[in-house]
DRENBAMAR-877700 format. One record per atom (N, C-alpha, C): residue in one letter; x, y, z. Coordinates in steps of 0.02 Angstrom, whole numbers, plus 50000, padded with zeros to 5 digits. Layout:
N
AXYZ ...
! end
This chain:
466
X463664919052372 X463534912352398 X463244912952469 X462694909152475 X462374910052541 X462774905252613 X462794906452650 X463124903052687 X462654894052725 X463154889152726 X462694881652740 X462404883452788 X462004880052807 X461484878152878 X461964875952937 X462584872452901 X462934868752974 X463324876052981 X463524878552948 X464034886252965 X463594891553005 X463034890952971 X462574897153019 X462584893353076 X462174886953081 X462124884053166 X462774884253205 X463304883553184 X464024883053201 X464054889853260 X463924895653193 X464264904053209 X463594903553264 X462904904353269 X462394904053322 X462744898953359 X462984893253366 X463214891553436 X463774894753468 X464144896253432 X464834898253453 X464574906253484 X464124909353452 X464054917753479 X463724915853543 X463314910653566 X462754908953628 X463294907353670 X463944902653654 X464144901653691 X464824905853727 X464914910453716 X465424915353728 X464814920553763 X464214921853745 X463834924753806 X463514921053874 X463504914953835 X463444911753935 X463924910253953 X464334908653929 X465164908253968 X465284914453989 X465334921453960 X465114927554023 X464654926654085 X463914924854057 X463564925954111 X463844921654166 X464304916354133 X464354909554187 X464674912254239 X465004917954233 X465734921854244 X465234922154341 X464744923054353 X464484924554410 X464434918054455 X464414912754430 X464714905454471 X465274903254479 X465804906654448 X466434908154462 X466544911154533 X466254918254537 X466084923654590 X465694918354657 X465494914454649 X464854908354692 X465594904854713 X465684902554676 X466114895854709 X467054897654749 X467134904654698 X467834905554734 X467694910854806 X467044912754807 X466824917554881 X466604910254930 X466484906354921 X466284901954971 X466634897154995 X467344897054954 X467994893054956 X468544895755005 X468404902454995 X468994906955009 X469194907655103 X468634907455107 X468664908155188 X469124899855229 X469194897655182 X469654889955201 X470084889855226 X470484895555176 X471484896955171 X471494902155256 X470764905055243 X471004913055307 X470784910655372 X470304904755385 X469884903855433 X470504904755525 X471044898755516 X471304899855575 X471594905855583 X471914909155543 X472084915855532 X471604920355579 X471074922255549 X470634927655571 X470484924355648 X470384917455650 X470264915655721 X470864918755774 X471664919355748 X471894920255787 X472044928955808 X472254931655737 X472074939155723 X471574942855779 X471134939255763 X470494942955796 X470254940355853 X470564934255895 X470524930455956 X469934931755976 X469604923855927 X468804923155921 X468554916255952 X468214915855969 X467924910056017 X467664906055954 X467564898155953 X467294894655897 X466474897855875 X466334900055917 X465444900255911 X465514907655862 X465894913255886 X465814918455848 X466324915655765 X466844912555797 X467124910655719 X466644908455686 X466384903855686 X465624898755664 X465234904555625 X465014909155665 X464664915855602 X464824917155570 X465524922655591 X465714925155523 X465854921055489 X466124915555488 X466214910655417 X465694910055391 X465014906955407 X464494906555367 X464084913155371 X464194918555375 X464004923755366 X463864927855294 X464234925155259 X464054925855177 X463604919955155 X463514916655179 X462924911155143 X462354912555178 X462234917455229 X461544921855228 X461514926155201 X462074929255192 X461994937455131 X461614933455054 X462024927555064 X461834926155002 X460924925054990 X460674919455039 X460164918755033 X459824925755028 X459894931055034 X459454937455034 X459464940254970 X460204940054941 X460454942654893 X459944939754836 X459944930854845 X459484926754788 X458714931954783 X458464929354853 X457884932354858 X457774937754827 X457954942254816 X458064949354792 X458244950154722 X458644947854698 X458874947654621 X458304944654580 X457804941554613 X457234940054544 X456704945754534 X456464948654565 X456214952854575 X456334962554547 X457144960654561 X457634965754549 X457724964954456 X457994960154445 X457974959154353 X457434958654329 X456874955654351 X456004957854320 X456034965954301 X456204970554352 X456044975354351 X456424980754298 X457104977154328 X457824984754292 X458024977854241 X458074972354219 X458404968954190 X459064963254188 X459154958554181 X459714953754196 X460534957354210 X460354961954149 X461204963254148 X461514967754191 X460824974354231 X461184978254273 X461034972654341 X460734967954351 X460744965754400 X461544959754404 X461774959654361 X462444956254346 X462934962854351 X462944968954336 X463314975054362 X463294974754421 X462844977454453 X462814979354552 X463034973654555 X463064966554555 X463234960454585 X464044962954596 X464264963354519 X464914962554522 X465264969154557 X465064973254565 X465204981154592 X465024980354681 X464564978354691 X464604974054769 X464994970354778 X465314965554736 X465534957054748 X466204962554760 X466574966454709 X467184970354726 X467224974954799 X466694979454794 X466834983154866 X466764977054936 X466584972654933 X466444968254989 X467164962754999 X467464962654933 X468074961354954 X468654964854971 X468594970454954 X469094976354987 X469034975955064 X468204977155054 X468114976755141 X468404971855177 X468314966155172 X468544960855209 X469444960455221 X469724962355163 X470544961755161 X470624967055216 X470274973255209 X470434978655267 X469984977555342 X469774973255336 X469324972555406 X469714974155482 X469454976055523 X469854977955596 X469594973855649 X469034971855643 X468884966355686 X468344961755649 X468114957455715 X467404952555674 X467024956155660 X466714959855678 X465854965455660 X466024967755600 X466604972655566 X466734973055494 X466724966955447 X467114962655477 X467114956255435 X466724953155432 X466224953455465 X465504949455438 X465164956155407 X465264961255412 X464684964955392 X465064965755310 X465824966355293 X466004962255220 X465664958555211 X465734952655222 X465504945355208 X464964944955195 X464694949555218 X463674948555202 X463714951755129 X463924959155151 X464044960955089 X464204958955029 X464744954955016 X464854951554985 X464644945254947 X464154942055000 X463634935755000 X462974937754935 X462724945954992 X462094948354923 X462404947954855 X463074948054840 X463194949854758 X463074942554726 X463504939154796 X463504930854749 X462834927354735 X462234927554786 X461674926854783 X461384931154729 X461484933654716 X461054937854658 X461324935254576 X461994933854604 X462364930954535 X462124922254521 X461904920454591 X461654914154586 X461164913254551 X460744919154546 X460014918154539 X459974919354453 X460414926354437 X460404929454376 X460794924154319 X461344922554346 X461494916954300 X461324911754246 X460714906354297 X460504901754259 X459804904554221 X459484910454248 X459054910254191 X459284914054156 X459674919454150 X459844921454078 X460074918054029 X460384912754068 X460934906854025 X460194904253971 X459694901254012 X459054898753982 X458804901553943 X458864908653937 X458274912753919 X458864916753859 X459284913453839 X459634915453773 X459794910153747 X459974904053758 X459964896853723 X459454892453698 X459814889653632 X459404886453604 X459054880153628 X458364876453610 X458374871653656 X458744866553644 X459204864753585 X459314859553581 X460314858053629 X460364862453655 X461064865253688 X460924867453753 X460274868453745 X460164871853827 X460474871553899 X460704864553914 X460544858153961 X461434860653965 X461904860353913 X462634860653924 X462794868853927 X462384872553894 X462544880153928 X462184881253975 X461894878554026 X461424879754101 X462044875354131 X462344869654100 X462854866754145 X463514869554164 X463634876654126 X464344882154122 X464174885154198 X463504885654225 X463584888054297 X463884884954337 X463804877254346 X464054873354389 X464754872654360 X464904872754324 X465704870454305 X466104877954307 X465834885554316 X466174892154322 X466074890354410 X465654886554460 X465634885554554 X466304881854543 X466314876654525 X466794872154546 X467544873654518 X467764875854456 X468184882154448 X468254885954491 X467974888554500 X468104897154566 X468384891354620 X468034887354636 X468354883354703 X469024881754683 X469194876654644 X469834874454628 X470094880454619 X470214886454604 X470724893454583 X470824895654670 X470054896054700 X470224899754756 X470644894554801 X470804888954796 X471234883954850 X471864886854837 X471864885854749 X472724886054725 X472874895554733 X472414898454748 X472784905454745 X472824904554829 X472524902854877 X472444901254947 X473074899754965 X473474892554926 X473844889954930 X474534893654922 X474414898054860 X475124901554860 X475244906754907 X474764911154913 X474794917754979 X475114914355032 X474744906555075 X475154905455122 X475654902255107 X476024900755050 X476514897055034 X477004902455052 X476824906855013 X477404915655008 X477464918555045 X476894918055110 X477124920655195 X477284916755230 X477144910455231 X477564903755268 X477104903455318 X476314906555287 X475444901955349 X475164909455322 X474464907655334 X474164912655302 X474024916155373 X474414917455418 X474264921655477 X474954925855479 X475474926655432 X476164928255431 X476024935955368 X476264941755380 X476424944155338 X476724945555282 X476394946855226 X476634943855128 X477444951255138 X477804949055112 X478324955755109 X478104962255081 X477564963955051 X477494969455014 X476944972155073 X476754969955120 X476284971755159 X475564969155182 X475644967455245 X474704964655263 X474824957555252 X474484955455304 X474274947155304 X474174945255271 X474324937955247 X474414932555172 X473444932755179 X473144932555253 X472334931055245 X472064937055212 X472324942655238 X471974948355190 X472064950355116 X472764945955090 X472844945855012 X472494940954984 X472174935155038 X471734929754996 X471004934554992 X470744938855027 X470304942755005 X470264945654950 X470834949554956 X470734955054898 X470904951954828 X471254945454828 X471364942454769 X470604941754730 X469944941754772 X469464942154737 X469254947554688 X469514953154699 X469334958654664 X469404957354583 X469804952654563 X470334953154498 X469534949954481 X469164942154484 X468514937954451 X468054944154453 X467874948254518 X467404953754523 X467344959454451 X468174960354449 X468114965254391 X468194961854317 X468314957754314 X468214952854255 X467534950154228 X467244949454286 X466244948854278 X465924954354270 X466114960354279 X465954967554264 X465954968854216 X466864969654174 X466804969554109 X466434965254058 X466284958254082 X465994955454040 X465344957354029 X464804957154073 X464304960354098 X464094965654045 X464374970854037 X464314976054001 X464504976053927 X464574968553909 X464724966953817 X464224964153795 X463914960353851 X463264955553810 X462564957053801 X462374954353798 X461624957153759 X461094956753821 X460604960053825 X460044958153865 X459654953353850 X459514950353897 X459084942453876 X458414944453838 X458154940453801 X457844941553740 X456944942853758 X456964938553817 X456484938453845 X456154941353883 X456634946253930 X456554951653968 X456414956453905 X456894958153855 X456494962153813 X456074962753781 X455664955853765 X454904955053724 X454284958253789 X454564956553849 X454184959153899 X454114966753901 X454754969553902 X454514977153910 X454534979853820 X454384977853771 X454044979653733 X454464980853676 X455194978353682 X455774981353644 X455774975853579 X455334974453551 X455544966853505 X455964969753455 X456464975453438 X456734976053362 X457234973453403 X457444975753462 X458154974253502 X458064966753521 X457634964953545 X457334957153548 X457544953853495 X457414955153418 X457364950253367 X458164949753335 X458654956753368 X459314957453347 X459554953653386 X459514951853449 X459744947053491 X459934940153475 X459214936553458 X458954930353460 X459284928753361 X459094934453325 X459574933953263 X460384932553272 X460704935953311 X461394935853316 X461604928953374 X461164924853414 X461334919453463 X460934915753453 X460304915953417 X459794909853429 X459834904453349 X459604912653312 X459584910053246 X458624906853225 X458614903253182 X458034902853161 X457604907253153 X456784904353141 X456344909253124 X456224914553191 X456644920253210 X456544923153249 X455864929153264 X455534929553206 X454944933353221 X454414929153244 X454114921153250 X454084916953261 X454054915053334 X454754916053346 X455054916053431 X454754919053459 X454764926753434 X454514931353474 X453834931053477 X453334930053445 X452634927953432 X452504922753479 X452994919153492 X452794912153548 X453184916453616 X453594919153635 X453854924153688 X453094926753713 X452754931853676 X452324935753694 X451694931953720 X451704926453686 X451074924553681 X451204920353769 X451804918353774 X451794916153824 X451944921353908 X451974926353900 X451714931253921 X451314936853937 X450814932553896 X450124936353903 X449924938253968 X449504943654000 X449174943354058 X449734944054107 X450374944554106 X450734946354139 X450634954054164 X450974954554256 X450974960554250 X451554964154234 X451684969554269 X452264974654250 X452794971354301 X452594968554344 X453334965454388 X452774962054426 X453504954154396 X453004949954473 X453374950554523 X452874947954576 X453004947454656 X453094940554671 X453234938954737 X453214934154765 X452414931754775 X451924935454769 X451404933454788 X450804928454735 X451524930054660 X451174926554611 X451584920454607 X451874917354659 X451944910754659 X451534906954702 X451004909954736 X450634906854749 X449994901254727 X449894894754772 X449674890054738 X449434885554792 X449054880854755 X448604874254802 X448984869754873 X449854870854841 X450124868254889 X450524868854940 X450224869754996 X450474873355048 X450464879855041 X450394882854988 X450254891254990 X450744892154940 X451054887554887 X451554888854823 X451294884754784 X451594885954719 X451134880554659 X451734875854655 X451204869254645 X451844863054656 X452594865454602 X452664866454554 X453084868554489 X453754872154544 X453434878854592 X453994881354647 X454184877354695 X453744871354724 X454114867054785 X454494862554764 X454574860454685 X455124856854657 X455614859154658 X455694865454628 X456324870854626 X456404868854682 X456174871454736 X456514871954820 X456894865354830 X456434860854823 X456634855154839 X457094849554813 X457184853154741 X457804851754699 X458504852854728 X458274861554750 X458964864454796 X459074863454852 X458464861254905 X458634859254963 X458924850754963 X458794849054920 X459134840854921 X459814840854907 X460134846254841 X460764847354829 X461044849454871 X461004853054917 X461464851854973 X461394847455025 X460804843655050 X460834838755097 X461114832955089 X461314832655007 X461854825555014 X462304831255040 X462614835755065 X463314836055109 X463864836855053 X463474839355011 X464274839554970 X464674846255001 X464554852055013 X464944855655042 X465374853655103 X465304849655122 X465454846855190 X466434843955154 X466124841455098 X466744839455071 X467384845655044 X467074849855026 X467364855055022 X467604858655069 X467134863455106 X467264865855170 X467704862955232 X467754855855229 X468114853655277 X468394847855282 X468644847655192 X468954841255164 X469734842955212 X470114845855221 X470814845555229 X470654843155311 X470154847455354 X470384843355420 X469984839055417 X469344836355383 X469414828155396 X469964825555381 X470274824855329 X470704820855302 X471414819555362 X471564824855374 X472144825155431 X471714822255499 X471024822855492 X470944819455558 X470794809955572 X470974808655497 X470914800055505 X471614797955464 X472084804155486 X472854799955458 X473284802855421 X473024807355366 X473294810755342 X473584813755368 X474394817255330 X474754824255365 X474604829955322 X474544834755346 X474284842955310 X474304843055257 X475114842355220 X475234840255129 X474804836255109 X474834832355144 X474204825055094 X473724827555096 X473374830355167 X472574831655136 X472514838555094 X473084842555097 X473104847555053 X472854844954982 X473584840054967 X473384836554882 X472764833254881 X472454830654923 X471684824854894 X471224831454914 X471324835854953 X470694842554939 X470904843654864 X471404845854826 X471524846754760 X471284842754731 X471734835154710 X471134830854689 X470294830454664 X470114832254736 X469414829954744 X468874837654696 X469304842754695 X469364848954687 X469234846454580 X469764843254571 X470024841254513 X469464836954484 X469444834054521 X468884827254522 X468264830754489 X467964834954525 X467294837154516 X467264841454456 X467794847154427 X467714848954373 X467564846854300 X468194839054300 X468224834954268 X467364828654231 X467144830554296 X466504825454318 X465944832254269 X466104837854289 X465514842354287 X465644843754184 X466134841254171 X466194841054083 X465824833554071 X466014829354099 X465374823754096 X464714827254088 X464514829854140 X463894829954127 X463584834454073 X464234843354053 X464104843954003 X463944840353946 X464234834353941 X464304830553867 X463664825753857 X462964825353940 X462804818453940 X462144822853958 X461994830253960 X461314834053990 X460784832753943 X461154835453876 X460714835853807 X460704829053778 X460964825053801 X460774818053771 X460294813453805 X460544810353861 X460054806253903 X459474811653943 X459604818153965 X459194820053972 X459344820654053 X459004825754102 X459114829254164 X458844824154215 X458154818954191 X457934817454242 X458464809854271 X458404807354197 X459144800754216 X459714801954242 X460044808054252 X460754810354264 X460574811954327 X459944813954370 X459864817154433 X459934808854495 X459504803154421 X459404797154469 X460004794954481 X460304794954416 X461014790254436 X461394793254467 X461594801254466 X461904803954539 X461494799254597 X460914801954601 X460704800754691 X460914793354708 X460774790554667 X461074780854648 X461594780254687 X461984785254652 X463034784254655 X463164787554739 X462574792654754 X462794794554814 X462434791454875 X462044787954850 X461664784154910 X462284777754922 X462544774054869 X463144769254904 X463814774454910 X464124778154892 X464674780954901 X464604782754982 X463964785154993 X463854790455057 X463844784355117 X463574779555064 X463314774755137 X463974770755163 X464384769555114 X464984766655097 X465494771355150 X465524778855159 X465754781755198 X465594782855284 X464904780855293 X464704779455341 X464724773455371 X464854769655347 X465284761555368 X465694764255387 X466104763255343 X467144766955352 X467144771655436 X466734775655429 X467044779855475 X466434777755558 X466054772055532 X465764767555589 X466374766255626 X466894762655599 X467494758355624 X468174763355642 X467924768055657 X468474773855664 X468604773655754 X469394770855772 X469534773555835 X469544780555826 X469684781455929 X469644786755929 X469524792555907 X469374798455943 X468994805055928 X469274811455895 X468904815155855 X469214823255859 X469784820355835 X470334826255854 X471044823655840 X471464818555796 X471064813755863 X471324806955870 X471184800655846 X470754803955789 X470194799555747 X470554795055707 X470734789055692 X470764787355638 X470704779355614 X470744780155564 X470464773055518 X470984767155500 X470854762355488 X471374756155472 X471414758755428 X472314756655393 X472464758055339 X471964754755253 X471904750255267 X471274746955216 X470674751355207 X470294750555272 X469694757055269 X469834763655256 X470574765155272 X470524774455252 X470324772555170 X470924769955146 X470754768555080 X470224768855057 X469954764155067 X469044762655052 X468644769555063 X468764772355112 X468484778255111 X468644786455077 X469434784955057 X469894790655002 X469474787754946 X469434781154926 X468984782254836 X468094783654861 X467784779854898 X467304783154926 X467094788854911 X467444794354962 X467374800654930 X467454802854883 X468044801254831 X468204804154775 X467424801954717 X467094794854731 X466694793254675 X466094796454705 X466034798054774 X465284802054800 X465304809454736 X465924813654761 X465984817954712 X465884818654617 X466284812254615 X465954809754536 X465174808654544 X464804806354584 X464174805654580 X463924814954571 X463934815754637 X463584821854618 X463864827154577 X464504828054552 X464874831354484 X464604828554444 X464094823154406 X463804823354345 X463224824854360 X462874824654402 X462184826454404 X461934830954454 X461974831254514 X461704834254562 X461834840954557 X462624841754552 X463014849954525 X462474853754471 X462684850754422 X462584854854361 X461844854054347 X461574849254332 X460834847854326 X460374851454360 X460384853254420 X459974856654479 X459924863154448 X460664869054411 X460614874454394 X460284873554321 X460434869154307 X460034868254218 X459284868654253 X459004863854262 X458174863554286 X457804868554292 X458224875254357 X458074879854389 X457944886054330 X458424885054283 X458404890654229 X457864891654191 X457754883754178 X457384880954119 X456594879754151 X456404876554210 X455854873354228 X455354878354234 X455274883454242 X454754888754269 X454414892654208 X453934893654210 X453744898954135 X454044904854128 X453984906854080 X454394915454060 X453854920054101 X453414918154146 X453294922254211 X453374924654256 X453554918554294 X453664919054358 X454444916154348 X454844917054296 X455594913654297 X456084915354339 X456284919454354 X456834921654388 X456554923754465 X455904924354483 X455694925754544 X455604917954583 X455264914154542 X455204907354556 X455994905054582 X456484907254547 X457134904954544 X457464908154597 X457164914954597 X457614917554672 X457254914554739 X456814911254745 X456514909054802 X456844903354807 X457104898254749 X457204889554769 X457924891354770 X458464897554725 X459194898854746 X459084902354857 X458814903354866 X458654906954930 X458704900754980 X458274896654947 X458114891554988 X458834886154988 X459264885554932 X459854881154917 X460354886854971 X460194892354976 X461024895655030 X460824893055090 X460224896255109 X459934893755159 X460024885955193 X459944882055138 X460054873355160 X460724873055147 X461514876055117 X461874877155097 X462154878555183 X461924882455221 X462214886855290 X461804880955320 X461394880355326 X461254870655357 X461494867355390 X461784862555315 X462374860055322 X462974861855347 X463224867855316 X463824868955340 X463954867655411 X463304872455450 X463684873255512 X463114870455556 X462844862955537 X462604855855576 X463284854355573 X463624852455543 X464014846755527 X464454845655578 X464784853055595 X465194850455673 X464884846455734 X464204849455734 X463724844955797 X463884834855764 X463494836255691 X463474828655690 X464234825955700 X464724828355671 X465354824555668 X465474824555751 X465364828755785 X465624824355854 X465144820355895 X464584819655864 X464264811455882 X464594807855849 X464874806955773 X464924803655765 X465244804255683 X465544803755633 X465714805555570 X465384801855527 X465354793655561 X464874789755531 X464064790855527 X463944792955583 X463364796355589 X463114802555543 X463554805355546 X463564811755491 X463444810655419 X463644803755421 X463604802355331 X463104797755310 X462884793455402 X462254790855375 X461414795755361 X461694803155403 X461154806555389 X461214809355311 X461604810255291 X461794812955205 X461644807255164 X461464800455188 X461524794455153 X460764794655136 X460494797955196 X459684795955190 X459484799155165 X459784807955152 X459614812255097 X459624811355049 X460264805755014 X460284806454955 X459504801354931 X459434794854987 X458974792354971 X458294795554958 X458224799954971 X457544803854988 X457624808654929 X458164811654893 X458394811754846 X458154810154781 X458194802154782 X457964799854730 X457294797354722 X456954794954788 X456394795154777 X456034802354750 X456224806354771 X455684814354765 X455954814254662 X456444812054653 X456424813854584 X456154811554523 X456164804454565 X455664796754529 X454984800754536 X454924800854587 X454114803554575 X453814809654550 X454224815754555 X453924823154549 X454254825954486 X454744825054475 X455394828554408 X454884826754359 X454864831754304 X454784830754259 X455414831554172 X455424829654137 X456204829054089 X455854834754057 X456464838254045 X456264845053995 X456774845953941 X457124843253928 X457714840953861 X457454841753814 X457564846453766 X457454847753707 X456714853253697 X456514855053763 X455814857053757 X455984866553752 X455664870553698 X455514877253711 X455394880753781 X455804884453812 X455444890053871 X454704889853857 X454644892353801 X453914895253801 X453314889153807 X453524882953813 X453144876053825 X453164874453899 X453474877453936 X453624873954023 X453104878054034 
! end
């Protein structure tokens, strides 16, 4: 008996999706390395009796490793392939957290941290197009959305493992009983995702597409047979064809184009990623607990609504799994920017009316309110669309040419606007917090115009058609 059509499509979804849920395994590595420095920050400030300006580096000191790391990983998997460039990631991402747990002063600990940054950047980059470049089109959109929902995971794990180290030393500047600072066990707790993305790494298949390129189609057609399914000799006939005239490795120099010196197709990417972070969503992350304590809250409380909000966004980012492949990338990007242009603006009121400063900041009991759901629905805004959609696009939008190089330039450009933000935000918040959110307000606006006009919807469409 031959097996139904819905059982084969079934077993092909289910095998696709247990290999991008590996690959996803590297936005896991993204979101719990950029979280982590939360639980250790006053710690190492005091450890290492650091002035704010040098603290200020090394904290964002991995979100320049990273930007290099992006840059580098497209170029790097053109050449050697997706999956060893997902090895070194994870084999860096581990030695760079050893480093850091053992660090002796700041100069080691940033020179970890960088370290550590190239793996995640490279995992940034390698992620969403392999995810693309082994899925079917009609699923595409919710396995490109497993990157953003393995970031925001790693965040929520790295708070609650954050949370227990200093729970079990009584502050994460107190020594754990078995030895070494609760901050240097929130380091090394990274090693455990590092070697878990390793092993995975080394089970799955090479993307199908990288292998029609260097010439391998029997291993190509076993691939796309065992995860894609359909007429796969076919596939590969439209693969090649759409790689014609390619060379042996692209460069950066073949993204060049009419505009400004890139082809419009790459200043979207960029500008996809430089908008996702200028609504400020990291801002919410990075420095949800002392805003929150600084307009009223006590430490516990903003501990739980950082969780929450933590909670919030994962929850939001299965929305958008469920809503990518249906309505489609370009409606889910508007109605985020929609939701974050009043949420954002809505927060920049609120914290218009804020006595006093710093410290001493805080809000009427009515307005905190207004501004606790505020934030929580800014985050629902950009948890259905802005999150996950941005890494779907990036995977998917570029030809099987210039894919992953195109992609390491606009992931380069997202750390880059990613370290931005981060570390503007102290300048704007002491003009002003309201101020701070009316500049994120105007991003998101600017936001939505650039997507009304330039996005194009790619839902349901073949790689080999972009």
């Amino acid at each position: 008996m031959q097996p139904s059509a819905t059982s084969t499509h079934a077993h092909h979804t289910g095998a696709v999706l247990l290999v991008a849920s590996a690959a996803a395994l590297g936005g896991f590595l993204f979101g719990y390395d950029t979280a982590v420095i939360n639980g250790a920050v006053d710690a190492i400030k005091e450890d290492f009796h650091l002035n704010s300006a040098v603290l200020g580096f090394v904290v964002s000191s991995a979100l320049l490793g990273s930007a290099v790391g992006a840059w580098y990983a497209g170029p790097l998997a053109d050449r050697y392939g997706r999956l060893k460039v997902m090895v070194i990631a994870a084999i860096v991402f581990f030695i760079g957290s050893v480093g850091s747990a053992l660090a002796v002063g700041p100069i080691d600990l940033t020179a970890w941290r960088i370290l550590g940054g190239l793996a995640v950047g490279a995992a940034s980059v390698i992620a969403p197009a392999y995810i693309a470049e082994i899925s079917p089109p009609d699923i595409r959109g919710r396995l490109g959305s497993l990157q953003q929902l393995a970031i925001v995971t790693g965040i929520f794990a790295s708070q609650l493992v954050n949370y227990a180290i200093a729970k079990s030393a009584g502050g994460a500047g107190n020594p754990i009983g078995w030895g070494g600072d609760a901050w240097r066990w929130m380091f090394a707790a990274e090693c455990i995702p590092a070697i878990v993305y390793l092993i995975f790494a080394l089970q799955i298949p090479e993307s199908p597409r990288y292998l029609v390129r260097r010439g391998r189609l029997d291993e190509a057609k076993t691939v796309l047979d065992r995860i894609v399914g359909g007429n796969t000799a076919q596939q590969i006939r439209d693969i090649q064809a759409s790689l014609r005239g390619i060379q042996d490795k692209v460069q950066l120099r073949d993204l060049r184009g009419p505009r400004f010196g890139l082809l419009p197709i790459v200043w979207v990417g960029i500008l996809l990623s430089v908008f996702q972070q200028f609504v400020g969503i990291n801002v919410i992350f990075y420095y949800s607990t002392t805003l929150w304590q600084a307009v009223g809250f006590n430490e516990s409380d903003s501990f739980v609504i950082s969780v929450i909000t933590s909670v919030t966004n994962v929850v939001t980012t299965l929305v958008a799994i469920a809503l990518v492949d249906k309505i489609g990338r370009k409606p889910l990007l508007l109605i985020g920017a929609a939701g974050m242009m009043i949420t954002l603006g809505t927060l920049a009121w609120a914290f218009s009316t804020a006595t006093g400063s710093g410290d001493s900041l805080t809000l009427s009991p009515t307005v905190g309110k207004i501004a606790l759901v505020a934030a929580n629905l800014y985050v629902v805004s950009f948890g259905m669309s802005w999150g996950p959609v941005v890494w779907v696009l990036l995977g998917e939008m570029f030809s099987n040419k210039i894919r992953v190089t195109a992609l390491a330039v606009a992931a380069a450009a997202q750390w880059i606007a990613n370290w931005l933000v981060s570390s503007t935000f102290p300048a704007l918040s002491d003009i002003g917090l309201g101020f701070a959110y009316l500049v994120y307000t105007i991003f998101a606006t600017l936001a939505f115009i650039f997507v009304l006009r330039t996005v194009r919807e790619t839902k349901g469409r073949a790689l080999e058609s972009m």
